[in-house]
C-alpha positions as CSV (number, residue, x, y, z in Angstrom):
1,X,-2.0,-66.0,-93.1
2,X,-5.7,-67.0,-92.5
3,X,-7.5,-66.9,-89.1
4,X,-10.9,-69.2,-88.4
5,X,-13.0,-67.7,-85.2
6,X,-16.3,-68.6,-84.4
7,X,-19.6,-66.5,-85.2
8,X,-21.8,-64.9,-82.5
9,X,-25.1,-65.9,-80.3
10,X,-25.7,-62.2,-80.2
11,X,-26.4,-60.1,-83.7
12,X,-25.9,-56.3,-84.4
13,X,-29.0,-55.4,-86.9
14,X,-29.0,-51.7,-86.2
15,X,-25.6,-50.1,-86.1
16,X,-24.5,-47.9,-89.5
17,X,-22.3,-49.4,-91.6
18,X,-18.9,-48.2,-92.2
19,X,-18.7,-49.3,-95.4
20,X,-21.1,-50.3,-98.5
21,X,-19.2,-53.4,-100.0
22,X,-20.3,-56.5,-99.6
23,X,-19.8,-59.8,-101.2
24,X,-22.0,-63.0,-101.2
25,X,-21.7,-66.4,-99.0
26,X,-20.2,-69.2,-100.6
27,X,-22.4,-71.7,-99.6
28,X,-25.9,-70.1,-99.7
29,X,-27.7,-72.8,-101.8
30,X,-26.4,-75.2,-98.6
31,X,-28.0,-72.6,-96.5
32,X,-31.4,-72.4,-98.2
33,X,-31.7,-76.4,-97.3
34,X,-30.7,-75.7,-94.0
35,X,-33.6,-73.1,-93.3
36,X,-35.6,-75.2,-95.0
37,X,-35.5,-77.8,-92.5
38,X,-35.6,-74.8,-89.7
39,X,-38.3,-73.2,-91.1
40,X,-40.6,-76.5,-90.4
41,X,-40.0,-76.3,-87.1
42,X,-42.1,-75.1,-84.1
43,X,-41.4,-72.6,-81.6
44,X,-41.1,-75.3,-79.2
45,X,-39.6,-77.5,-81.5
46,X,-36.3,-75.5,-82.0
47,X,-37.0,-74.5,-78.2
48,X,-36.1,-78.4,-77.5
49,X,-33.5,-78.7,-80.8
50,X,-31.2,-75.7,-79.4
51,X,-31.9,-75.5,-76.0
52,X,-33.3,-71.7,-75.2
53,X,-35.9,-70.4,-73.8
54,X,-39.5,-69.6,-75.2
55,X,-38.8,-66.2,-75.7
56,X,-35.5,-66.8,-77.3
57,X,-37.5,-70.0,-79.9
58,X,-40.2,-67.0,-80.5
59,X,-37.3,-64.7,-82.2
60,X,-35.9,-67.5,-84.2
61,X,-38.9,-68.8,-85.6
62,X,-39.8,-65.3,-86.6
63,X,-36.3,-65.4,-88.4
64,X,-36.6,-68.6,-89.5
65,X,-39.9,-68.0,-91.4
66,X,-38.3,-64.0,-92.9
67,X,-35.3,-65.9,-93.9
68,X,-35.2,-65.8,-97.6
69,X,-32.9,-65.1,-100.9
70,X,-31.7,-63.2,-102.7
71,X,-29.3,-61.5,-100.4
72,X,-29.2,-57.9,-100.7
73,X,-27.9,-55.0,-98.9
74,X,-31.9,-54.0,-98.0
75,X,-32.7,-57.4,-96.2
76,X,-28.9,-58.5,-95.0
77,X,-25.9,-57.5,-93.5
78,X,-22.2,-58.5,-93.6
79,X,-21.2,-60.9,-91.3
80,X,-18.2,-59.2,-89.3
81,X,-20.7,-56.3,-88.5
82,X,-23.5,-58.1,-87.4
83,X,-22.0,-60.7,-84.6
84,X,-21.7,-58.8,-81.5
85,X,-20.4,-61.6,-79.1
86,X,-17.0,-61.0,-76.9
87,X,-14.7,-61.8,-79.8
88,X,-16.1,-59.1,-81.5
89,X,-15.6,-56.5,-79.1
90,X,-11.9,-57.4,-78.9
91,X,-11.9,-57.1,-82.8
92,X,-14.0,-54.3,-82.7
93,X,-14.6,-54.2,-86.5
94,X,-16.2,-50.7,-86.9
95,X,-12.9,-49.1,-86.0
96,X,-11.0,-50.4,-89.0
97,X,-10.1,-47.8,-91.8
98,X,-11.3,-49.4,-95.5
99,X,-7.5,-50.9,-96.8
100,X,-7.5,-53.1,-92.8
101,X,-11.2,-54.0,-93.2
102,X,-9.6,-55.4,-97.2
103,X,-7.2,-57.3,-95.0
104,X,-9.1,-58.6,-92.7
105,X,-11.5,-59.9,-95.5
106,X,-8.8,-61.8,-97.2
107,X,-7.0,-63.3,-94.1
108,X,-10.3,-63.9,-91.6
109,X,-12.9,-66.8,-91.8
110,X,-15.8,-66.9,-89.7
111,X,-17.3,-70.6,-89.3
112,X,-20.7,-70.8,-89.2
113,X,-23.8,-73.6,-88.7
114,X,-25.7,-71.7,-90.6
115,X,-23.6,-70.6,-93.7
116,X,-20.9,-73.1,-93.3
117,X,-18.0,-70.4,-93.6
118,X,-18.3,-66.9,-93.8
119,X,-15.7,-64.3,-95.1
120,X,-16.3,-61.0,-93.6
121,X,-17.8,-58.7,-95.7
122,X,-20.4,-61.6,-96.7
123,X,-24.4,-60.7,-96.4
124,X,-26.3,-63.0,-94.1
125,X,-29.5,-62.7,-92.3
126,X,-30.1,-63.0,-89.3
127,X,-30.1,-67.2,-87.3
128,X,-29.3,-68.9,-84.3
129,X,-27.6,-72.4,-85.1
130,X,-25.0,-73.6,-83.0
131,X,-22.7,-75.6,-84.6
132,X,-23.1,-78.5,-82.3
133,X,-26.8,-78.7,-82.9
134,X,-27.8,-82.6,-83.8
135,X,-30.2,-81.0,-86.8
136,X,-30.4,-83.7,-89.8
137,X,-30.1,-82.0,-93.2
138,X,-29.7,-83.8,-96.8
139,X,-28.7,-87.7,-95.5
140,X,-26.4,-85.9,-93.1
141,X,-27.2,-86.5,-89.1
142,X,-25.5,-83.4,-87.7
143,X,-24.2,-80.2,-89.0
144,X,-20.4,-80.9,-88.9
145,X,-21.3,-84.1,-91.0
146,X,-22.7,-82.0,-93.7
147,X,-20.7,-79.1,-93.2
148,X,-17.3,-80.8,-92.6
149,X,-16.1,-81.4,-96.0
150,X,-17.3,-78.6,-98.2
151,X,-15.4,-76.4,-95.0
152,X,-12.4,-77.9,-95.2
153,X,-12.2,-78.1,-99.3
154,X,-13.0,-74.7,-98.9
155,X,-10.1,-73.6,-96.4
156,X,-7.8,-75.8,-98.3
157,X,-8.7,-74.0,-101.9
158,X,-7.4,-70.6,-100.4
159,X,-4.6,-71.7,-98.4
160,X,-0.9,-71.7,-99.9
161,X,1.8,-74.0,-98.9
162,X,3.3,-72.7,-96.1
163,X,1.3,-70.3,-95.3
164,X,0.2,-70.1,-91.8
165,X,-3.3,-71.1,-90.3
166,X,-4.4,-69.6,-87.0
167,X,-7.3,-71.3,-85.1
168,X,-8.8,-68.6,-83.0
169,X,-12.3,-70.8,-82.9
170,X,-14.2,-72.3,-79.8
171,X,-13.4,-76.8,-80.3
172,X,-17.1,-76.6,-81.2
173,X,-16.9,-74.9,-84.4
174,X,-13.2,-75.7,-85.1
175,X,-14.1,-79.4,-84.7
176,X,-16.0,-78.7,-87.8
177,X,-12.3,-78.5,-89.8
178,X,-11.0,-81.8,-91.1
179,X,-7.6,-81.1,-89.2
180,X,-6.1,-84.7,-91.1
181,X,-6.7,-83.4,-94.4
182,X,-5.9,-79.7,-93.7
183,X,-3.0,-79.1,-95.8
184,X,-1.4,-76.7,-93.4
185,X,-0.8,-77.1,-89.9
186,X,-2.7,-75.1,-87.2
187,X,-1.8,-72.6,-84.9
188,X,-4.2,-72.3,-81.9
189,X,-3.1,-69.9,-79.3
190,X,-4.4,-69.8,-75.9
191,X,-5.1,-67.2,-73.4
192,X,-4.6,-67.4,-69.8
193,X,-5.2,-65.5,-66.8
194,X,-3.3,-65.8,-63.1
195,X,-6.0,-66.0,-60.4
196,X,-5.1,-66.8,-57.3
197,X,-1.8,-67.7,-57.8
198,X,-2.9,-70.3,-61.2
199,X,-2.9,-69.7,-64.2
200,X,-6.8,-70.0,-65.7
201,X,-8.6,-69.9,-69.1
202,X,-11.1,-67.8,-68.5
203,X,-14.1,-67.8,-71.0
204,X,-14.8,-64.1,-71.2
205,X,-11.7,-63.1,-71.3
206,X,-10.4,-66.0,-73.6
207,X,-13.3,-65.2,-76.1
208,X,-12.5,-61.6,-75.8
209,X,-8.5,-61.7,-76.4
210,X,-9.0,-64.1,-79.9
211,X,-10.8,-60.9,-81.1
212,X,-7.7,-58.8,-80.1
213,X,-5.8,-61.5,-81.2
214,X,-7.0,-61.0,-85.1
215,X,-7.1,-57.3,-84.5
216,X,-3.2,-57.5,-83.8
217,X,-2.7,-59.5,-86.8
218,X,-4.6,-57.1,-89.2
219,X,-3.0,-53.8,-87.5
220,X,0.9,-55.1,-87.7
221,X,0.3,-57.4,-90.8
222,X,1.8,-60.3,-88.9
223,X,2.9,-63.1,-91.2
224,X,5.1,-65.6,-88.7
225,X,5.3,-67.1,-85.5
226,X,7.5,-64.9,-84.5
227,X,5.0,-62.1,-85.2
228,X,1.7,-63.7,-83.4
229,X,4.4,-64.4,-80.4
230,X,4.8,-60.5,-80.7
231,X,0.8,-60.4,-79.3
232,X,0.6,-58.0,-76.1
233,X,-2.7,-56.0,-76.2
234,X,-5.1,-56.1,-72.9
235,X,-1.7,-56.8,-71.4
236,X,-1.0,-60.1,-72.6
237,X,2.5,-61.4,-72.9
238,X,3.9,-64.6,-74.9
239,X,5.2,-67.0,-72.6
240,X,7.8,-70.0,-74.0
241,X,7.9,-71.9,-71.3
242,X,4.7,-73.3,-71.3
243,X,3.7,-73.1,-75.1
244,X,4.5,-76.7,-77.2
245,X,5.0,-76.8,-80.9
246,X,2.4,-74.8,-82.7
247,X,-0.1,-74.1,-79.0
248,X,1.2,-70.8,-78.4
249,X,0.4,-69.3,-74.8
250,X,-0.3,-65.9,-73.6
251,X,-0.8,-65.1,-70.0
252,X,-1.0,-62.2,-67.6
């Protein structure tokens, strides 16, 4: 099985790690011209690019401007214990013994604007691109032009036939996937909450139960449907009558 979910707005950069072994990102040289084209911009030129506030351009252009390579353990971290976002807190990453935090680097990819796809354990620095940003890099006009192929090639390289691929990203970042040329089909569970009486996605709470959703998968080592369908932490319960085909639904 592999699992996509999307990276972060908010980093970690102070926590201890639990563990010393990291590995590299597979598309860092893609990166470097990425920052490159960041690292010309203004304060109030990514300010207009992404959206955010002064203070919030401030940070990133101080990032922007530090961001350099080589990668190394003194001026990076890896990726699944530096995004600190709601999905992560329903993954909660630090509290995986070393043989889960194996699995969960085999099974789990993190898509990225930045780094294009990220497996856990991979060193990055710290960034804020949104995948949706309209930045122009190399002949491409946005980032899931230039990212959408080498992502997908990538995803397909790893994945065996019949092997199951779970989409636990945001549509911004999955959109990023090349679903036609996928060579799997995809799973994408939802989550659902009743409020008054109707049954509601709720961000937080959606966000929140894909992180549980991947931490279920690591601690039972689900491999089928059948298994995901199994899902019931935070309370969450399967429900068939309103899943179709490969959209499975969870509601309480």
């Amino acid at each position: 099985m592999k699992i996509v979910i999307s990276p972060a707005k908010s980093l970690n950069l102070d926590r201890d790690l639990p563990t010393e072994v990291f590995t590299k990102p597979l598309f860092l040289d893609e990166a470097t011209r990425i920052q490159k084209e960041l690292k010309q911009k203004t304060p109030k030129e990514l300010a207009n690019l992404m959206h955010i506030s002064d203070k919030l351009a401030d940070l990133n252009w101080q990032r922007n401007q530090e961001w350099k390579t080589p990668f190394t353990i003194e001026n990076a971290r890896p990726a699944i214990f530096t995004f600190d976002g709601d999905v992560y807190t329903g993954l909660d990453p630090y509290s995986l013994v070393t043989d889960k935090i194996e699995l969960l680097q085999g099974q789990l990819r993190i898509l990225s604007g930045l780094y294009g796809i990220l497996k856990p354990l991979d060193l990055m620095q710290a960034y804020r691109l949104e995948m949706g940003t309209k930045l122009a890099v190399n002949g491409a006009t946005n980032l899931y032009e230039f990212w959408k192929k080498s992502i997908t090639e990538s995803l397909n390289s790893e994945l065996e036939a019949g092997e199951l691929f779970v989409n636990l990203a945001s549509k911004e970042y999955f959109s990023a996937v090349d679903t036609k040329t996928l060579k799997v089909p995809v799973i994408t569970p939802d989550f659902k909450e009743y409020k008054d009486g109707k049954l509601k996605i709720i961000s937080f709470y959606a966000k929140k139960a894909r992180g549980s959703m991947v931490r279920y998968i690591i601690d039972t080592n689900a491999k089928t449907i059948a298994d995901l369908q199994g899902f019931n932490y935070d309370g969450y319960q399967f429900d068939a009558t309103i899943s179709k085909g490969n959209q499975l639904v969870f509601t309480r």
